[in-house]
C-alpha positions as a printed Julia matrix, in Angstrom:
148×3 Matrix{Float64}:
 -12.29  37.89   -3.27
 -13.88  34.51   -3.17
 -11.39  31.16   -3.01
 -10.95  30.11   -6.45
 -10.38  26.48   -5.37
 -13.44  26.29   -3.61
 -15.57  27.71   -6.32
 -14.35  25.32   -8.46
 -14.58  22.2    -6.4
 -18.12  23.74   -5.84
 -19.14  23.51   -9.61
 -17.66  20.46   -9.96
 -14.04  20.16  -10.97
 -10.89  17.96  -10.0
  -8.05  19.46   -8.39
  -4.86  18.05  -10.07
  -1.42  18.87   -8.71
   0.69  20.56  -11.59
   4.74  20.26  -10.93
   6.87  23.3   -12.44
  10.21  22.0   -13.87
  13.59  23.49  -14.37
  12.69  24.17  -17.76
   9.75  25.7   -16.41
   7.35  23.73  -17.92
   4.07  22.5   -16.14
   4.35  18.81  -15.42
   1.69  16.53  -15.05
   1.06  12.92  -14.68
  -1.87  11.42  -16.49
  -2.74   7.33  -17.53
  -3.32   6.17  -20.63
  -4.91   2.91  -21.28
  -3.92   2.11  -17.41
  -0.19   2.8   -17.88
   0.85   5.95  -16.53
   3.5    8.61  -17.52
   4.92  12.37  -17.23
   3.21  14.76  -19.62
   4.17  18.92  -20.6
   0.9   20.71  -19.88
   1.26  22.64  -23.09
  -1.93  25.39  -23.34
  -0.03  26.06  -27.0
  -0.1   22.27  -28.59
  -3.27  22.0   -30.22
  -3.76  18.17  -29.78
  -2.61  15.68  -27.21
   0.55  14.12  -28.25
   2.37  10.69  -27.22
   6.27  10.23  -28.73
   6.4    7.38  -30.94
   9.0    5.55  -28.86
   5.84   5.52  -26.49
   3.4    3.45  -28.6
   4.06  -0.01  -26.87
   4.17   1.44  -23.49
   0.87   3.03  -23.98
  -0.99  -0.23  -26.21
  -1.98   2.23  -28.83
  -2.9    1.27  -31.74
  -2.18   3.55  -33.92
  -2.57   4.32  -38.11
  -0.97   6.63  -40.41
  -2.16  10.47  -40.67
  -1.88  12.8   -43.35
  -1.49  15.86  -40.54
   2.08  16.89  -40.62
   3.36  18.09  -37.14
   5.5   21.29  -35.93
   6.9   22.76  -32.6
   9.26  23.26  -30.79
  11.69  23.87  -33.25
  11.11  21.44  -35.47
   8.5   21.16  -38.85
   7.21  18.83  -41.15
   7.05  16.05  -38.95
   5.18  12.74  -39.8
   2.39  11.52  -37.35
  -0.06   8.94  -36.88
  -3.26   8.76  -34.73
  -4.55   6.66  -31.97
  -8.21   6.57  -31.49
 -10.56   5.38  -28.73
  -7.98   5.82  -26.03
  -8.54   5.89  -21.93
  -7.25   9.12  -20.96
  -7.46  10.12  -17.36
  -5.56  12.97  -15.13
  -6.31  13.0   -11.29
 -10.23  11.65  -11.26
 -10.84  13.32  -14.7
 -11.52  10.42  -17.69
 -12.31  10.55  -20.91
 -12.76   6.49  -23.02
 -12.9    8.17  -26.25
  -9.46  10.42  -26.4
  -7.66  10.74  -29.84
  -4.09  11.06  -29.43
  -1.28  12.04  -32.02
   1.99  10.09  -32.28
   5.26  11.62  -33.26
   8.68  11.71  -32.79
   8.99  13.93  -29.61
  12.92  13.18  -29.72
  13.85  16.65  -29.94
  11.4   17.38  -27.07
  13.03  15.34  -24.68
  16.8   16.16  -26.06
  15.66  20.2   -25.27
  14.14  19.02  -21.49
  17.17  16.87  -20.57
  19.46  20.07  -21.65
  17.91  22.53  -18.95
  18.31  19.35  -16.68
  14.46  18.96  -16.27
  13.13  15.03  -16.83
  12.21  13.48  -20.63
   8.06  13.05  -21.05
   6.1   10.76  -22.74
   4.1   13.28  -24.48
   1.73  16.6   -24.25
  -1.32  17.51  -22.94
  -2.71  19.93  -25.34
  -5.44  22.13  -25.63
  -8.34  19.49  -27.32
  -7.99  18.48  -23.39
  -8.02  21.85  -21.64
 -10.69  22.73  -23.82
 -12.78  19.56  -23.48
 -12.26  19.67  -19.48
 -12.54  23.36  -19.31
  -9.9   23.65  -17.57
  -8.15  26.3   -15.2
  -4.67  26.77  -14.28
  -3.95  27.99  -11.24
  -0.24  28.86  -11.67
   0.3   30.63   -7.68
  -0.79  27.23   -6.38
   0.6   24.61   -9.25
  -2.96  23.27  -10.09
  -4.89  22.47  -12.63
  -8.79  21.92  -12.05
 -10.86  20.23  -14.97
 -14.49  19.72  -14.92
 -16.34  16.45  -14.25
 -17.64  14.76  -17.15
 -21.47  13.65  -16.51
């Protein structure tokens, strides 16, 4: 069976180190706009997430959004959108990443209750999908494809 890190490397992806939590969650760190933080790796959230409390830290700049948000137990939740943002994870980059704010309160509150650290927001999948990205859970990695 051929090495599925080398065939990957080989077509041009980016080995980034994934950390498993207590709460069994996969962990990663990423930058945005040069500031970086702890991020869920979340193949279920659709779009790539930042708590509110975060929107300083980050220098979003951020409007209003009609798009309610829900998960993780909770519904209905206001958002607003950041456009134009510097995303990157290991070597992979993207300059033109949208990002959803919310209140990820109830994230964090969940995390810090299985004794596992608070995040400042999800990876979802516009980024797996946009990096085509594999997980390789055995070896807590994540490879995403080069952008050309």
């Amino acid at each position: 069976m051929p090495n599925l890190k080398k065939t990957l490397i080989k077509k041009g992806y980016i080995k980034i180190p994934i950390v498993i939590t207590k709460s069994n969650h996969l962990e990663v760190f990423a930058k945005i706009n040069n500031v970086e933080g702890r991020f869920i790796l979340d193949t279920g959230a659709s779009n790539t997430c930042v708590g509110i409390d975060k929107i300083d830290f980050f220098n979003l700049i951020s409007k209003e959004s009609e798009i309610k948000a829900a998960g993780a137990g909770a519904t209905d939740m206001k958002t607003m959108v950041s456009k134009k943002n510097t995303l990157k994870i290991g070597k992979w980059k993207n300059k033109k990443q949208q990002i959803v704010v919310f209140d990820l309160s109830h994230v964090n509150i969940a995390l810090e209750a299985h004794d596992a650290l608070p995040v400042d927001g999800i990876l979802g999948a516009d980024i797996l999908i946009q990096s085509k990205a594999y997980i390789d859970y055995a070896k807590q990695s994540l490879y995403m494809k080069k952008k050309k």
